[in-house]
Biopython code that builds the backbone (N, CA, C, O; Angstrom):
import numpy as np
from Bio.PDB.StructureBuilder import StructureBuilder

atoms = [
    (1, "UNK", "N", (120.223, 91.050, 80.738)),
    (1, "UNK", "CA", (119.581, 91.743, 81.789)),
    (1, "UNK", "C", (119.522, 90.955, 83.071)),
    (1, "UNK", "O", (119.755, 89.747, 83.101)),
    (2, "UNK", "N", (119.199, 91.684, 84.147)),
    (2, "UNK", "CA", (119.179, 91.130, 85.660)),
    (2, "UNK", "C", (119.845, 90.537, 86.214)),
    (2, "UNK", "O", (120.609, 90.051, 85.380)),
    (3, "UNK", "N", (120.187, 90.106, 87.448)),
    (3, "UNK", "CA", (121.126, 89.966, 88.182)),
    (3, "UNK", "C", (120.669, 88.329, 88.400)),
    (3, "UNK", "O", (121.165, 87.995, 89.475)),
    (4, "UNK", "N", (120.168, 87.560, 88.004)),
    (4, "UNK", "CA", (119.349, 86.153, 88.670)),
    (4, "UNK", "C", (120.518, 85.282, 88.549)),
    (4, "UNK", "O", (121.115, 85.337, 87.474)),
    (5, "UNK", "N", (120.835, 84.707, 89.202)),
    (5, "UNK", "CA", (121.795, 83.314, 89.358)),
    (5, "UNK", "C", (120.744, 82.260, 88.875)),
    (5, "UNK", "O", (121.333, 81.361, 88.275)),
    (6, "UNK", "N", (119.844, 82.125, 88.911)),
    (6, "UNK", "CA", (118.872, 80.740, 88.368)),
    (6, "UNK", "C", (117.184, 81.254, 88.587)),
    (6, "UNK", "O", (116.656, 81.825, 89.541)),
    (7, "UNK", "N", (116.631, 80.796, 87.307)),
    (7, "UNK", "CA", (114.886, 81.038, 87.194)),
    (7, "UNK", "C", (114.447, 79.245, 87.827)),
    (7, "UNK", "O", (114.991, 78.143, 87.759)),
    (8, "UNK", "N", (113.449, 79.680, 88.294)),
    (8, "UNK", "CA", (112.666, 78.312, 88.232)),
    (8, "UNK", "C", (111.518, 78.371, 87.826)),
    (8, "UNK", "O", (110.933, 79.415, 88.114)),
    (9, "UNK", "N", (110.687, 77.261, 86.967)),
    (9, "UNK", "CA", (109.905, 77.464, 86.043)),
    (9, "UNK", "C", (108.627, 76.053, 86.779)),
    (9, "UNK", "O", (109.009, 74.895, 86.608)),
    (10, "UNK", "N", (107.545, 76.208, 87.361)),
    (10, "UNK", "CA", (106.552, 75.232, 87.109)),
    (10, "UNK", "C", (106.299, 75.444, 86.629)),
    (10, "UNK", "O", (105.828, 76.380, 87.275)),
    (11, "UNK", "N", (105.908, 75.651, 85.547)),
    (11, "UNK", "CA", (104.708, 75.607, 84.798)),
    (11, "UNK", "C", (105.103, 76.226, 83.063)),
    (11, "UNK", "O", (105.642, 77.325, 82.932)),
    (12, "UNK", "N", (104.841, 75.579, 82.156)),
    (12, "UNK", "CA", (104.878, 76.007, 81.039)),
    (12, "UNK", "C", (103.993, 77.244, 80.863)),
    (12, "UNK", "O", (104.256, 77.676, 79.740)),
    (13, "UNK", "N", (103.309, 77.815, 81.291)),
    (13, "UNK", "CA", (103.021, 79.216, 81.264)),
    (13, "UNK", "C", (104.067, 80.445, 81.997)),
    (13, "UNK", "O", (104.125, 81.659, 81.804)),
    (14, "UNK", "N", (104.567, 79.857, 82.586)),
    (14, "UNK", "CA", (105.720, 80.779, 83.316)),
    (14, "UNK", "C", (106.695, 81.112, 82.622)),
    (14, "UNK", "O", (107.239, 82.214, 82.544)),
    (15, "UNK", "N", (107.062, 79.630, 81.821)),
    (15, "UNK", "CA", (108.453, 79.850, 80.859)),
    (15, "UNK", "C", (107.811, 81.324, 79.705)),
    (15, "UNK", "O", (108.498, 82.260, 79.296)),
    (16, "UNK", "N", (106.216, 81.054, 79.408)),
    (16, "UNK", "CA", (106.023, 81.605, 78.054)),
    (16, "UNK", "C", (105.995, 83.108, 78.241)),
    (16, "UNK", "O", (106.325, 83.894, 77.353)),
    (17, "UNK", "N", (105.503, 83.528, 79.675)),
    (17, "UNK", "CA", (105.206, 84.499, 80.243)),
    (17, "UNK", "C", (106.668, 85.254, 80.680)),
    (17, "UNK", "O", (106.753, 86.482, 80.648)),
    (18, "UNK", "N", (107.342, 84.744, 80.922)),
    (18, "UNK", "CA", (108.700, 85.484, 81.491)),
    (18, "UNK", "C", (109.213, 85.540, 80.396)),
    (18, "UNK", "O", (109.769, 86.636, 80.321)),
    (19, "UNK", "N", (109.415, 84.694, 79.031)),
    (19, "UNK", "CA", (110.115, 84.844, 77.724)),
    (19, "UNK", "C", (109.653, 86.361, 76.960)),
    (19, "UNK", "O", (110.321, 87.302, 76.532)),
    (20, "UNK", "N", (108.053, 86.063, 77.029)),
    (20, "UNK", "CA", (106.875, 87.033, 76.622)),
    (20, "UNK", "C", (107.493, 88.480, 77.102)),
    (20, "UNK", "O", (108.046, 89.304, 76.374)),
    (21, "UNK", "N", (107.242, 88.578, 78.589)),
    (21, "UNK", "CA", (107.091, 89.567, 79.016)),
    (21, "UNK", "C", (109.012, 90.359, 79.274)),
    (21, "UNK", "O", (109.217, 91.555, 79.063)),
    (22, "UNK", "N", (110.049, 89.464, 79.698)),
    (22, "UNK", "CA", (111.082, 89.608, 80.362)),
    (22, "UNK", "C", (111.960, 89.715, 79.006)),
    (22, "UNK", "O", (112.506, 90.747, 78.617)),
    (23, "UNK", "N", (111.993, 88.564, 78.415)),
    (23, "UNK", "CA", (113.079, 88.214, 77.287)),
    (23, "UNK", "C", (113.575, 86.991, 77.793)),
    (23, "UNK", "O", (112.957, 86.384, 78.667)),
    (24, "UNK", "N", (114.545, 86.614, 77.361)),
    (24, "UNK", "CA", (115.141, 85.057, 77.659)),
    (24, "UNK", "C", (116.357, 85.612, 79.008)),
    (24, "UNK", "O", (116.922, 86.698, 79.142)),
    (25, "UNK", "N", (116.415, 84.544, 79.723)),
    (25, "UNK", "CA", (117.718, 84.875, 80.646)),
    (25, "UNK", "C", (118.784, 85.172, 80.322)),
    (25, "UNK", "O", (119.117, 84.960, 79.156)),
    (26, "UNK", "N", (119.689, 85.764, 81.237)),
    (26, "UNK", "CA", (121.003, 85.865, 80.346)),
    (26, "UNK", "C", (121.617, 84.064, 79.706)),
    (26, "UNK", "O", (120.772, 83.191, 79.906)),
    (27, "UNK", "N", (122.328, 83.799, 79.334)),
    (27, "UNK", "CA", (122.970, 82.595, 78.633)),
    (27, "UNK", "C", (123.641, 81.842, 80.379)),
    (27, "UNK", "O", (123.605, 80.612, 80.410)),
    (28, "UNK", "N", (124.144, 82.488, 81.573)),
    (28, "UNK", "CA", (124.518, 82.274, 82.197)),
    (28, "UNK", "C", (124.012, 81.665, 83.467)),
    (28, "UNK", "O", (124.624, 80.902, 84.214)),
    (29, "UNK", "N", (122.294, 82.319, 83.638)),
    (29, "UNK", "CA", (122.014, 81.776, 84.382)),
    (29, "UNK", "C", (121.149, 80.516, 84.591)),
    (29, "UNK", "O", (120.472, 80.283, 83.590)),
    (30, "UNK", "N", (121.067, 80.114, 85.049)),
    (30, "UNK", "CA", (120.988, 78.324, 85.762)),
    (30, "UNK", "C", (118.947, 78.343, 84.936)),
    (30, "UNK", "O", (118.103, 79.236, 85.004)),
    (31, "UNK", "N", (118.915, 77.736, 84.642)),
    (31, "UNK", "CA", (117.390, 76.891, 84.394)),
    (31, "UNK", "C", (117.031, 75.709, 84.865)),
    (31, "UNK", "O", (117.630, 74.652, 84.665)),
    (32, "UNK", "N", (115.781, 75.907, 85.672)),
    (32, "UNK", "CA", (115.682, 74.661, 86.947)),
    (32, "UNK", "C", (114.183, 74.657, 86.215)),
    (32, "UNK", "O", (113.620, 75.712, 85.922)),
    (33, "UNK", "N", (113.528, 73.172, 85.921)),
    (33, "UNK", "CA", (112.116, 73.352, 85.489)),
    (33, "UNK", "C", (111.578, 72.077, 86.332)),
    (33, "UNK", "O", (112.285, 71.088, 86.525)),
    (34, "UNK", "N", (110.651, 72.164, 86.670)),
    (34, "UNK", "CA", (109.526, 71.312, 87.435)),
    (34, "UNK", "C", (109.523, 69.780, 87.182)),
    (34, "UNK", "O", (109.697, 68.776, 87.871)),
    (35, "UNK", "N", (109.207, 70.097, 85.685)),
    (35, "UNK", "CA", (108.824, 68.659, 84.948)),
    (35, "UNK", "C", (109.434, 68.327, 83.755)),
    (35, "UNK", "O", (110.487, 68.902, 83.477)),
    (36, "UNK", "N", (108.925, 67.420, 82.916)),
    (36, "UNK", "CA", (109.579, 67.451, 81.582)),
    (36, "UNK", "C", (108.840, 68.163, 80.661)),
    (36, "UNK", "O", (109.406, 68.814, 79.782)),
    (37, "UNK", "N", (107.281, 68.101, 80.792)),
    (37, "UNK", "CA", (106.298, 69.327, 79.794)),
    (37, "UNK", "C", (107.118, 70.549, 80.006)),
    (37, "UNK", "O", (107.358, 70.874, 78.843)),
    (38, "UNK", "N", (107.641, 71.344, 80.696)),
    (38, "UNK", "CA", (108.102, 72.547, 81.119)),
    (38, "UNK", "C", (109.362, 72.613, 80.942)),
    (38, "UNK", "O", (109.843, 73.719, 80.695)),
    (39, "UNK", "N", (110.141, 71.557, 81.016)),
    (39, "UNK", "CA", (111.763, 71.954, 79.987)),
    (39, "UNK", "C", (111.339, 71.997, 78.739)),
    (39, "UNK", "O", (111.864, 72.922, 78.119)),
    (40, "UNK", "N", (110.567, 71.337, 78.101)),
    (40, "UNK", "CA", (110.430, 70.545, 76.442)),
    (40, "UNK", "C", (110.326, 72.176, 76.479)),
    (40, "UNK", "O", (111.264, 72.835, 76.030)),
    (41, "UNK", "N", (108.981, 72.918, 77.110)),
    (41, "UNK", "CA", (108.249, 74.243, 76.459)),
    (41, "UNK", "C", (109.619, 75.361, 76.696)),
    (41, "UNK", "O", (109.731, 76.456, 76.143)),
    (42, "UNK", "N", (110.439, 74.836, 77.518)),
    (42, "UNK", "CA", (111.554, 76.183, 78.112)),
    (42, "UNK", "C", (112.923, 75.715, 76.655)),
    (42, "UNK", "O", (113.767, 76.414, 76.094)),
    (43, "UNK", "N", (112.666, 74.710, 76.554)),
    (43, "UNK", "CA", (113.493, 74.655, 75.724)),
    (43, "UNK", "C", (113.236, 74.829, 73.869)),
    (43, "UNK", "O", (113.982, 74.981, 72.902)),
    (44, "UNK", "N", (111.753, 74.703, 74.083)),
    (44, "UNK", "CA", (111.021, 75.378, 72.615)),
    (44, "UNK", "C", (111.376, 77.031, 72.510)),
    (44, "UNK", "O", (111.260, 77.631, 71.441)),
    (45, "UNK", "N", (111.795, 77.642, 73.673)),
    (45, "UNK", "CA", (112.305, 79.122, 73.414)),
    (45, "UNK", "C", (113.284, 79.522, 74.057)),
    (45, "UNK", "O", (113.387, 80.529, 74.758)),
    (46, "UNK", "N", (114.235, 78.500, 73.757)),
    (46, "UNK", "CA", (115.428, 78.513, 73.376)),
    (46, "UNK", "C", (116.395, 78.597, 74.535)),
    (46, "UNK", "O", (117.543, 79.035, 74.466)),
    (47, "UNK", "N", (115.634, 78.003, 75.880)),
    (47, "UNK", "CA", (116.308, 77.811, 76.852)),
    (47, "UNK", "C", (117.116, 76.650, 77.243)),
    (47, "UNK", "O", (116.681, 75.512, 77.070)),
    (48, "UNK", "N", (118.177, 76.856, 77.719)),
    (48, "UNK", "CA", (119.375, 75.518, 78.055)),
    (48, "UNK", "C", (118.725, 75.043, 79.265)),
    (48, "UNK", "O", (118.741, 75.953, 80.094)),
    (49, "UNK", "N", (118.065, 73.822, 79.788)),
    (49, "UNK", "CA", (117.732, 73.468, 81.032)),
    (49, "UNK", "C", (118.653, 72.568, 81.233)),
    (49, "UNK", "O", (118.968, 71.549, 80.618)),
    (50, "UNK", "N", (119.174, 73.248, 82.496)),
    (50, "UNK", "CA", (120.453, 72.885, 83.310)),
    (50, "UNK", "C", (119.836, 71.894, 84.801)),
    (50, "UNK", "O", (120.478, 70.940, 85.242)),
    (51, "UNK", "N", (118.831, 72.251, 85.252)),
    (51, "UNK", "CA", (118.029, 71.416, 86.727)),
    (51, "UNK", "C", (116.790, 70.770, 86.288)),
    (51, "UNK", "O", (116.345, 71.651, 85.553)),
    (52, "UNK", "N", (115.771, 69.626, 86.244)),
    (52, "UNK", "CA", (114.655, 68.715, 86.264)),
    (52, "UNK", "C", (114.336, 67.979, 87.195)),
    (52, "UNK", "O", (114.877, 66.921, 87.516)),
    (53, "UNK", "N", (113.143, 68.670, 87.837)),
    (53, "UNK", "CA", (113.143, 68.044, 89.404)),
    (53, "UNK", "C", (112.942, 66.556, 89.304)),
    (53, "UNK", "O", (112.071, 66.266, 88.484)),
    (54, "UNK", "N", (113.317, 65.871, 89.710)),
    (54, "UNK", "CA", (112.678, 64.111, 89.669)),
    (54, "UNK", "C", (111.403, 63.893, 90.007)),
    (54, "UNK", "O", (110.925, 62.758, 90.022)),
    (55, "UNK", "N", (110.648, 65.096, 90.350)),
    (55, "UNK", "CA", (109.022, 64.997, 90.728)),
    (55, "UNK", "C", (108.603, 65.964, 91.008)),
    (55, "UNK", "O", (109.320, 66.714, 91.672)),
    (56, "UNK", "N", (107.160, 66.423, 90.606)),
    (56, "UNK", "CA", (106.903, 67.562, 90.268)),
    (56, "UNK", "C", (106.416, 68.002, 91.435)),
    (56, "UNK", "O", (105.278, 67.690, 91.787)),
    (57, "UNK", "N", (107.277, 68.841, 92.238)),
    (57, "UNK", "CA", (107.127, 69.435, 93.624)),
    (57, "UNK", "C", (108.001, 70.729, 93.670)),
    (57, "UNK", "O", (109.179, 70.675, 93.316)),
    (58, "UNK", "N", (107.498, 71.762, 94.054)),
    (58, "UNK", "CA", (108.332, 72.815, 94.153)),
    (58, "UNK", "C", (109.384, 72.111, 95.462)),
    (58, "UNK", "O", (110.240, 72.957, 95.721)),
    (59, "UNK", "N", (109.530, 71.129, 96.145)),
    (59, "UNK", "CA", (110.256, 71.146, 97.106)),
    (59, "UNK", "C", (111.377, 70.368, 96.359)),
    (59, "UNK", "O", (112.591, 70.563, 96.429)),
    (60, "UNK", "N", (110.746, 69.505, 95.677)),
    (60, "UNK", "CA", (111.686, 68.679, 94.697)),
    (60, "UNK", "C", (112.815, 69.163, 93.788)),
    (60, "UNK", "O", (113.875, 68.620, 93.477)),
    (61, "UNK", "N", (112.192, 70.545, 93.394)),
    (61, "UNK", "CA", (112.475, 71.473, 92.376)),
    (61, "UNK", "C", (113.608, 72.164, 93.051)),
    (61, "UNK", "O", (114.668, 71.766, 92.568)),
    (62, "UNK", "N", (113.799, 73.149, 94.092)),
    (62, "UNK", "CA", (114.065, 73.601, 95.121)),
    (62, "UNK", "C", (115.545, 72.307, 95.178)),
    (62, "UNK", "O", (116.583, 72.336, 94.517)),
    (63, "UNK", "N", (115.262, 71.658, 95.837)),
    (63, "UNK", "CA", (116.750, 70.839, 96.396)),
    (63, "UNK", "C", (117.234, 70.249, 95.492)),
    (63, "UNK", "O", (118.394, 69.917, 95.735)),
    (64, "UNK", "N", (116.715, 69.828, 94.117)),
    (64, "UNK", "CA", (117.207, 69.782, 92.418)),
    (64, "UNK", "C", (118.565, 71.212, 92.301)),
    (64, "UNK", "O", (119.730, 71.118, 91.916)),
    (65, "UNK", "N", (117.992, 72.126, 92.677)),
    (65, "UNK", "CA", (118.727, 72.953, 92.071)),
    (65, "UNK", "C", (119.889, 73.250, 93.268)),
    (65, "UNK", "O", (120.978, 73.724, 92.944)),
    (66, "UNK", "N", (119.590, 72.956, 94.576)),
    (66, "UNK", "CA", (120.255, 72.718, 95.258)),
    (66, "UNK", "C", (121.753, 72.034, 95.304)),
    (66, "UNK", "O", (122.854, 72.464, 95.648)),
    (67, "UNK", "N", (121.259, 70.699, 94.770)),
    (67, "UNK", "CA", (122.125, 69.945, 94.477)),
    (67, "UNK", "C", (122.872, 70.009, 93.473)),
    (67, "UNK", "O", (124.022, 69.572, 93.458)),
    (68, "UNK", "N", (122.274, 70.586, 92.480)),
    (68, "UNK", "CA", (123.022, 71.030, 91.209)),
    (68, "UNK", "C", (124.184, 72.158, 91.347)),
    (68, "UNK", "O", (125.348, 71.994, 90.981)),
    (69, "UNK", "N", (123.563, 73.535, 92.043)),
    (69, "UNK", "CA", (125.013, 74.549, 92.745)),
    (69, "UNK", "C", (126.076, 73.543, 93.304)),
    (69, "UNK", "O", (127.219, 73.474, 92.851)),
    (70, "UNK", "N", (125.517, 72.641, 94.499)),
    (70, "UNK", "CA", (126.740, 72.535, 95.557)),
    (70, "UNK", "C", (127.399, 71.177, 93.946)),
    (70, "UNK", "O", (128.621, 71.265, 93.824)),
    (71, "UNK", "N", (127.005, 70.547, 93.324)),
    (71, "UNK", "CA", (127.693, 70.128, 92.356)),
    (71, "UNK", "C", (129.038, 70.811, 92.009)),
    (71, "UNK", "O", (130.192, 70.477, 92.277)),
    (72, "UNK", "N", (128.395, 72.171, 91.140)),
    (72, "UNK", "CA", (129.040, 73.067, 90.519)),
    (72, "UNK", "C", (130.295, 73.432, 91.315)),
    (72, "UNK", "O", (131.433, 73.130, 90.955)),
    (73, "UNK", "N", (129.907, 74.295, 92.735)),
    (73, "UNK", "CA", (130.856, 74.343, 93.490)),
    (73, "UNK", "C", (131.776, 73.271, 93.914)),
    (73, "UNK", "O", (132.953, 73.411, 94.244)),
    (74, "UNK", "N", (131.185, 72.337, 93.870)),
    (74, "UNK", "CA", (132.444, 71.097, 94.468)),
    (74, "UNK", "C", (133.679, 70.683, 93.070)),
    (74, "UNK", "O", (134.779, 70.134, 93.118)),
    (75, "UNK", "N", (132.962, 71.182, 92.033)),
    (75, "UNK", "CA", (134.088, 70.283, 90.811)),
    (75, "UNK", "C", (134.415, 71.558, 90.536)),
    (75, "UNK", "O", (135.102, 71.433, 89.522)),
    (76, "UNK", "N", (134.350, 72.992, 90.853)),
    (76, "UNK", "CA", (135.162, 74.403, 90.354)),
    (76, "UNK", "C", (136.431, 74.331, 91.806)),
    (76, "UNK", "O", (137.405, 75.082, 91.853)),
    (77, "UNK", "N", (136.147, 73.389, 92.751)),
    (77, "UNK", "CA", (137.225, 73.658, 93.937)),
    (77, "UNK", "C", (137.808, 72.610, 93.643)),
    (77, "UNK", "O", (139.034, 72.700, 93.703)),
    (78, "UNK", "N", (137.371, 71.554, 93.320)),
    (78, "UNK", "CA", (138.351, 70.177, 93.020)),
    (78, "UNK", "C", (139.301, 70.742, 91.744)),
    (78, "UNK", "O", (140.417, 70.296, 91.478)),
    (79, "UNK", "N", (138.732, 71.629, 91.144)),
    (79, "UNK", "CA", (139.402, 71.860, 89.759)),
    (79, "UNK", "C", (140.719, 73.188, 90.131)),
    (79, "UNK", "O", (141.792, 73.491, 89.608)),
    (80, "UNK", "N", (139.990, 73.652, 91.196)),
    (80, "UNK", "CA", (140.802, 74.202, 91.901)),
    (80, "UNK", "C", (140.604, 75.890, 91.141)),
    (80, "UNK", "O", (141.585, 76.616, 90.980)),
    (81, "UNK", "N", (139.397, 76.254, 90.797)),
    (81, "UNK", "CA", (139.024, 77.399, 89.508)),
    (81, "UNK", "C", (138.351, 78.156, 91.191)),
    (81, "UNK", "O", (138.243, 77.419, 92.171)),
    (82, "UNK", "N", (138.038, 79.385, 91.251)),
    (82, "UNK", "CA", (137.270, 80.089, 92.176)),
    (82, "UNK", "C", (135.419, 80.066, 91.383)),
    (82, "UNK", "O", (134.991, 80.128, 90.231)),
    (83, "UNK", "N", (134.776, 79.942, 92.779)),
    (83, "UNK", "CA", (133.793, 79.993, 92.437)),
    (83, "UNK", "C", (132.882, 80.933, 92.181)),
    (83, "UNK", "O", (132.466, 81.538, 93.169)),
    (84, "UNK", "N", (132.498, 81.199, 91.248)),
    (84, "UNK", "CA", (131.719, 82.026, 90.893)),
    (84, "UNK", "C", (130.337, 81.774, 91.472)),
    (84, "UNK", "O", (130.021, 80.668, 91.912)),
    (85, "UNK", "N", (129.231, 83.191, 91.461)),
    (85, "UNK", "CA", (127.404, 82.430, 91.323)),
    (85, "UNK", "C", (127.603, 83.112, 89.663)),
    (85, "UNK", "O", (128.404, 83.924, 89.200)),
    (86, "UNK", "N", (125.986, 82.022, 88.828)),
    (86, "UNK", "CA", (125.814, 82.429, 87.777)),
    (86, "UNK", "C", (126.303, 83.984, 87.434)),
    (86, "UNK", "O", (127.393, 84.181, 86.896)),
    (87, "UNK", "N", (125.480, 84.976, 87.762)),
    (87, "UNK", "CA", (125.402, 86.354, 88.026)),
    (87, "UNK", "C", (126.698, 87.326, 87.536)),
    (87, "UNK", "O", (126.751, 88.442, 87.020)),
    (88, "UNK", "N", (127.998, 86.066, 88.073)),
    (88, "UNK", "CA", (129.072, 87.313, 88.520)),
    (88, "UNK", "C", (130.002, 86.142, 87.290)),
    (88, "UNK", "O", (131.170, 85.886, 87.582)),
    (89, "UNK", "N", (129.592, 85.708, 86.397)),
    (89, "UNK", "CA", (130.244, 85.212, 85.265)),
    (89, "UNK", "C", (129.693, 85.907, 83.873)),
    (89, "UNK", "O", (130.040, 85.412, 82.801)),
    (90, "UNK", "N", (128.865, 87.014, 83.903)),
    (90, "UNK", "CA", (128.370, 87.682, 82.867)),
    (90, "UNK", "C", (129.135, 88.883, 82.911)),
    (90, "UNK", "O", (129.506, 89.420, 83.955)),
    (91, "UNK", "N", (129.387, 89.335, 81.639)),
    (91, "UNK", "CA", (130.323, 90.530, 81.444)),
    (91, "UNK", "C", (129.888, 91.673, 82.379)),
    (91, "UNK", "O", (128.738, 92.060, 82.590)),
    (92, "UNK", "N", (131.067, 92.142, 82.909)),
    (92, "UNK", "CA", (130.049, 93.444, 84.006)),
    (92, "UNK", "C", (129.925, 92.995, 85.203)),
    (92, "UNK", "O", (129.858, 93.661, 86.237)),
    (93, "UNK", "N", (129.879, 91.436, 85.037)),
    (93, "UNK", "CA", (129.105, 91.102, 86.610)),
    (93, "UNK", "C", (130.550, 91.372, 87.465)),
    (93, "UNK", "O", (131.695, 91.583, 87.065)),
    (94, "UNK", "N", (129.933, 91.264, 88.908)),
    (94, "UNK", "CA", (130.591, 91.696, 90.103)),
    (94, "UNK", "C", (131.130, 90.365, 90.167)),
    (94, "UNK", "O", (130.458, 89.346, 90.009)),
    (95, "UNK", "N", (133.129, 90.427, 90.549)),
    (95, "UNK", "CA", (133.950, 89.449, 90.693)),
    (95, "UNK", "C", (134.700, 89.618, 92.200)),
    (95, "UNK", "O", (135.461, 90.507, 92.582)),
    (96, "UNK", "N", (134.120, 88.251, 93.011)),
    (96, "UNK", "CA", (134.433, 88.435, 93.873)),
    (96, "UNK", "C", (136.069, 87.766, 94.716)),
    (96, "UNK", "O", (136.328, 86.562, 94.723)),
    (97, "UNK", "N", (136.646, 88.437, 95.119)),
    (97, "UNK", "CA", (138.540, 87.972, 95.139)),
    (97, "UNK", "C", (138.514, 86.941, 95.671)),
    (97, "UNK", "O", (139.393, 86.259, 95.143)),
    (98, "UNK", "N", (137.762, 86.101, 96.822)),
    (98, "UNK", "CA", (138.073, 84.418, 97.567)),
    (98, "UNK", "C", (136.623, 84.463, 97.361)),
    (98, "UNK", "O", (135.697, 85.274, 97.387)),
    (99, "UNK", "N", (136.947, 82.686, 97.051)),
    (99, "UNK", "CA", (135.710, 81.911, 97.007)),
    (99, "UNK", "C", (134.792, 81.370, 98.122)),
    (99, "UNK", "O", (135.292, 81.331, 99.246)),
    (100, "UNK", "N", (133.865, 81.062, 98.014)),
    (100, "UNK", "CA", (132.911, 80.603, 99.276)),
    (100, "UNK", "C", (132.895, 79.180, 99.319)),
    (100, "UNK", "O", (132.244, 78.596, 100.185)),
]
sb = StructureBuilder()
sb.init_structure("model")
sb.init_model(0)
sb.init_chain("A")
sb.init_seg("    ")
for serial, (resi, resn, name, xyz) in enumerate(atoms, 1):
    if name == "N":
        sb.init_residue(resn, " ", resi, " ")
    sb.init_atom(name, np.array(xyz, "f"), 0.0, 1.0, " ", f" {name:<3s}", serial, name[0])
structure = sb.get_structure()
């Protein structure tokens, strides 16, 4: 379900509450968590955490995941692959013809 390229999670009630209420993300998109209490709990239900801010700041959190896309994007163009966002690598998702 949903279109999200990446959740971000402060708080171990968020992970339990969006699992609770939403279901788990698709497999594709990005997991960015605050702290390490909040991957351990995102990853107690069965989430892949892909971003861990180095300090628990939504601003921290924020340019964590930042840095983690323009990552992604830099080694899918070195690799010379088109870039996808999370979103448009799930079956169905929208494929776009040149990369950004």
């Amino acid at each position: 379900g949903g279109g999200f390229d990446a959740v971000l999670f402060t708080s171990s009630s968020t992970v339990r509450n969006l699992v609770g209420i939403a279901g788990k993300p698709h497999a594709a998109t990005v997991i960015a968590c605050i702290g390490p209490q909040t991957a351990k709990t995102a990853e107690e239900h069965g989430l892949r955490v892909d971003v861990l801010a180095p300090s628990a700041s939504v601003v921290a959190l924020a340019d964590a995941l930042a840095d983690f896309g323009e990552s992604r994007r830099v080694s899918a163009l070195a690799a010379g692959e088109p870039v996808y966002r999370p979103s448009e690598r799930r079956p169905g998702g929208r494929r776009r013809s040149s990369a950004r």
